[in-house]
Residue, then its C-alpha position, 0 to 999 in steps of 0.5 A: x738905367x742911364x749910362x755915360x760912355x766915353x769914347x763914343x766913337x771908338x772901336x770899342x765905344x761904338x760897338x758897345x752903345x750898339x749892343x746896349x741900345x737893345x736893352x733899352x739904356x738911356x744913352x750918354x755918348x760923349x765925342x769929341x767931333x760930332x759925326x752925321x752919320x754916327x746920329x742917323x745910326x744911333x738916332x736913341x743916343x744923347x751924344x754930347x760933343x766934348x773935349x773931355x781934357x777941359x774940366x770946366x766945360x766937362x762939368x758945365x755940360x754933364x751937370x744935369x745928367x746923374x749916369x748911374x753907370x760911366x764906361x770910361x772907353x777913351x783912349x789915346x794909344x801911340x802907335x810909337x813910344x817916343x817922346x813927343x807922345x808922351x804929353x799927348x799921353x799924359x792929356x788924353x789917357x790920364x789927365x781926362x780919367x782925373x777930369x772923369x774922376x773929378x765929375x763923378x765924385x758930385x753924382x750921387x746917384x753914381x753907381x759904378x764906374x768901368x774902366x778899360x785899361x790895357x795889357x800895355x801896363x805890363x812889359x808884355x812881351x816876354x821870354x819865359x811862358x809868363x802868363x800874367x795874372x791880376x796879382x802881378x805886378x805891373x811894369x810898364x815900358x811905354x807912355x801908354x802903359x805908364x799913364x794907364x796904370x797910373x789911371x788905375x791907381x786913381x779910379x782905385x783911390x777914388x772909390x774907396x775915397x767916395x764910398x763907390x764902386x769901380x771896375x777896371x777891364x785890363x784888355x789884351x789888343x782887340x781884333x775883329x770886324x770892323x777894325x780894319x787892322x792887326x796882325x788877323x787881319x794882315x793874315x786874312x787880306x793877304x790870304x785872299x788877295x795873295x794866297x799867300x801868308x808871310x809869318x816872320x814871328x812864328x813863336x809869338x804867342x798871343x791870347x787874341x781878343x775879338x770885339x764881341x768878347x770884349x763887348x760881352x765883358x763890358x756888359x758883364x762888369x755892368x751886371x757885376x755886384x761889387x762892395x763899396x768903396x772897392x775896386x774889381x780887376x779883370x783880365x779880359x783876353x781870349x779863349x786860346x793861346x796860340x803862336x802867329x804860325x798856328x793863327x796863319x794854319x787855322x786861316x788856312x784850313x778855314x778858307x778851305x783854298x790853296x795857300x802858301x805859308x812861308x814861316x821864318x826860321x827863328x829861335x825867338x820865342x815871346x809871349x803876350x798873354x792876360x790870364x783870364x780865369x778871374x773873369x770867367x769865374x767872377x763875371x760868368x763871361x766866356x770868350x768864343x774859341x779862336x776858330x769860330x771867331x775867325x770864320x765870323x771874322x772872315x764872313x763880315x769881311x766877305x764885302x770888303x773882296 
């Protein structure tokens, strides 16, 4: 099977085209800057450095290798909701899904495209226990929400307009090794380093999403069978939802050491949380329960201290 990936180079891109050279796939990986080190690794992989906000030069390019699969992984994500992202938005997370959109409408031999889309087209943070479900009704606060969706409304129409099939992954944030970065991994270095964890948003709740889960429903959506001309969506999150004050007790009782946890007092309570139910049934996929994710977490990091 020949595959296209998109976002090659990211934390989700990477480790995906990892999992899927050992089932033999015919590699497309597209990066924006090629990366020495990335080629050695991958050394199976046709990585083709692309822009992929230029249309032309897309189409030049991939005109000879007919994917049956895309991965469309590509992403900017601001780490603020300011104006002067809001272009960079626009190019990077919509504009190239319509350039993507626009080559995969000539592949004939085109059989499905995956999206991952985000928990970030909701308001997702809230007051009330809200669990959010496929069926509920997007609204979201941020660019990268807004283009995101957008992004989904046209690989919606794009389907059902060319007869093809299109898989749309909504992700809650992703955490695990190698990502170096989030609220698990603040707890975890400041543990080790510090024995000691400050949480000052104890009532928030989350359903944390670990790469290996996310990597496995990737494939999962690759193997699912849907009806042309149709557009599946899943929530794709973890097994547990769980408070930031219960995530610092469970590093506690993993790391088996002495530390302090200083729990602000605070009535605020908020939740951020995909329903996953639908995935599970429908692609069979089952995320691993936060203990276990965290002491996998803890032993890659082990060559970091």
């Amino acid at each position: 099977m020949r595959i296209l990936v998109t976002g090659a180079n990211g934390y989700l891109g990477k480790s995906l085209i990892r999992s899927l050279l050992e089932k033999n796939f015919i590699i497309f990986a597209i990066v924006r800057n090629s990366n020495k080190k990335h080629n050695e690794e991958f050394s199976k992989v046709n990585f083709i450095k692309l822009d992929l906000k230029n249309k032309r030069k897309l189409d030049l390019k991939l005109k000879d290798i007919e994917p049956e699969i895309i991965f469309h992984l590509s992403a900017f994500i601001p780490n603020m909701n300011e104006k002067k992202y809001y272009t960079r938005s626009y190019r990077d997370n919509l504009l190239v899904t319509r350039n993507i959109l626009n080559y995969a409408s000539k592949i004939k031999c085109l059989k499905k495209i995956i999206f991952s889309s985000s928990i970030s087209i909701f308001t997702n943070i809230n007051s009330k226990k809200k669990i959010f479900s496929e069926n509920d009704t997007p609204k979201p606060t941020n660019h990268y929400g807004l283009h995101k969706l957008k992004a989904e409304l046209d690989i919606t129409y794009w389907a059902r307009y060319n007869n093809k099939c299109a898989i749309i992954l909504r992700f809650s944030g992703i955490h695990g090794y190698p990502r170096c970065s989030g609220v698990i991994f603040n707890f975890l270095t400041s543990a080790v380093k510090n024995n000691f964890i400050e949480v000052n948003k104890p009532n928030y709740y989350f359903s944390f999403l670990f790469l290996d889960d996310a990597i496995n429903a990737c494939k999962a959506a690759l193997l699912k069978d849907i009806k042309l001309g149709t557009t599946s969506i899943y929530h794709i999150s973890g097994c547990d939802i769980i408070s930031l004050a219960e995530v610092a007790f469970k590093i506690k009782a993993v790391l088996g050491k002495k530390i302090s946890i200083n729990i602000k007092k605070t009535k605020n309570v908020n939740f951020s949380i995909l329903c996953n139910r639908k995935a599970k049934k429908d692609l069979n996929w089952f995320p691993k329960k936060i203990d276990y994710r965290i002491k996998e977490y803890i032993k890659k990091l082990d060559i970091m201290y």
